[in-house]
C-alpha positions in Angstrom: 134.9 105.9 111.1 133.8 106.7 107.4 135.2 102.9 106.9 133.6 101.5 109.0 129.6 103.7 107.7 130.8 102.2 104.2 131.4 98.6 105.7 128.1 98.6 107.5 126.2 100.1 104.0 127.4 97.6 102.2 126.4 94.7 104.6 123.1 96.2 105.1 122.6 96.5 100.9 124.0 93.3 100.0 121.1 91.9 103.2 118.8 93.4 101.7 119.5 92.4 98.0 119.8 88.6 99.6 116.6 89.3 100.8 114.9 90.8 97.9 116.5 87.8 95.7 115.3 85.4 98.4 111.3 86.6 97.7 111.7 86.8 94.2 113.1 83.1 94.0 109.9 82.9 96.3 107.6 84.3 94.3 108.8 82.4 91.3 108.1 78.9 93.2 104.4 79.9 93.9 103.9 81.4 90.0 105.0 77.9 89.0 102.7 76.4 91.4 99.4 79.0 89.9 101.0 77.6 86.2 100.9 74.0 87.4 97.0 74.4 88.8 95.9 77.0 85.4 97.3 73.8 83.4 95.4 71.7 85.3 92.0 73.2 85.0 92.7 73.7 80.9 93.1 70.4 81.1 96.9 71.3 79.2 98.6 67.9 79.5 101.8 69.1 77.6 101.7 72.2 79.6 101.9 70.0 82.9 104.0 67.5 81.4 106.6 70.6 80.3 106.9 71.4 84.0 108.9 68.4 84.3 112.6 67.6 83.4 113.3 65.5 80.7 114.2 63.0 83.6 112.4 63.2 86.3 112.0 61.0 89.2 107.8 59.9 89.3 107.1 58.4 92.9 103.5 57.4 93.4 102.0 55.7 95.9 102.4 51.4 95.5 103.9 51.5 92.7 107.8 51.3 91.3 110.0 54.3 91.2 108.8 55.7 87.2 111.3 58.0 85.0 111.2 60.7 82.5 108.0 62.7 80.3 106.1 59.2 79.2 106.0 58.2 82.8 104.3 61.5 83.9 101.9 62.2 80.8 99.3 59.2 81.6 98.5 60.4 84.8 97.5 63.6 83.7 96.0 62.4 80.9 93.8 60.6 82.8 92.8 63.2 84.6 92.0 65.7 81.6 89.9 62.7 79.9 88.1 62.2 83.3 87.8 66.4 83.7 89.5 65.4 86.7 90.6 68.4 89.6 94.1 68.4 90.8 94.2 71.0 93.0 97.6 72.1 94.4 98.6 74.5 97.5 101.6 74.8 98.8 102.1 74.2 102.7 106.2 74.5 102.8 109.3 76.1 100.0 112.7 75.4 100.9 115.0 76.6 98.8 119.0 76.2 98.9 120.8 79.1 100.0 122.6 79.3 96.4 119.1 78.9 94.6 120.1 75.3 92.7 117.5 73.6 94.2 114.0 74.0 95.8 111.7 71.5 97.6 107.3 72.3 97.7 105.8 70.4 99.9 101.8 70.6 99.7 98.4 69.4 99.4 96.3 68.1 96.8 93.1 68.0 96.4 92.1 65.2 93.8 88.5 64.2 92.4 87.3 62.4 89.6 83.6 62.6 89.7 83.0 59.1 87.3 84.8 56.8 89.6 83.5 58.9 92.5 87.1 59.8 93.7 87.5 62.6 96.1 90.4 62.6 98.3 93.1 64.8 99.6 97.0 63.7 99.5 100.5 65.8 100.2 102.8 66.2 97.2 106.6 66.7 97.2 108.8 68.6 94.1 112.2 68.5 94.3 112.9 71.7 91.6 115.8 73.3 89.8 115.9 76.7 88.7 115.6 76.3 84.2 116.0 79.4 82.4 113.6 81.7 84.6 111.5 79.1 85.8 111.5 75.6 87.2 111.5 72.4 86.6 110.4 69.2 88.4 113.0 67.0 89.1 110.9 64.6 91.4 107.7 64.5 91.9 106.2 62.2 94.8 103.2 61.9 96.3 100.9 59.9 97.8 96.5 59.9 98.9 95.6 60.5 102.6 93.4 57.5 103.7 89.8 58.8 104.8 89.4 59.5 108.1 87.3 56.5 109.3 90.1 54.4 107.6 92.6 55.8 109.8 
């Protein structure tokens, strides 16, 4: 019987540790995602363009597939020139069992007031765990049409 108490203990710790790991890996995900949107308003172009692998997959909307940091930095760029907003929330995590990987799926909210640009689109991250944070691997995302559009 006392076998069986210690069996169950353990099962119930090692559930709960899962569990506990499983929010922090959580939590992590959304701090990156605050990071990514505190960059953003700072207008912090190497800040946003850290969050990103060396490599990483850039898949915007009509246009080809784009790789690595000089790929990414324009974009932002733009948008800090333009004081641009680039809202991000977050709308779905996944994250592998084993914590290697990590998908976002969310909203953004994008405006550039000079070309009158307001408009709402979903952006995906594929992410791996670096050091204790994250990094983008891919990055894709596209703009909602406007309702009347539709």
């Amino acid at each position: 019987m006392r076998f069986i108490s210690t069996v169950a203990a353990l099962a119930l710790s090692a559930g709960m540790a899962l569990a506990d790991s499983k929010q922090d890996v959580v939590d992590s995900l959304n701090a990156f995602n605050d990071l990514f949107n505190e960059y953003t308003v700072a207008k912090n172009v190497e800040g946003l363009v850290s969050l990103y692998a060396e490599d990483a997959l850039w898949i915007e909307q009509n246009k080809p597939l784009a790789q690595g940091h000089d790929a990414i930095r324009p974009t932002f760029a733009f948008l800090a020139s333009k004081n641009g907003v680039n809202d991000h929330s977050i709308d779905k995590l996944v994250v592998a069992d084993d914590g290697s990987l990590a998908v976002m799926v969310g909203t953004a909210i994008v405006k550039v007031e000079e070309f009158n640009l307001d408009t709402t689109g979903t952006f995906l991250f594929v992410m791996k765990p670096e050091g204790d944070s994250w990094k983008i691997v891919t990055d894709m995302w596209h703009q909602h049409q406007p309702q009347e559009q539709q």
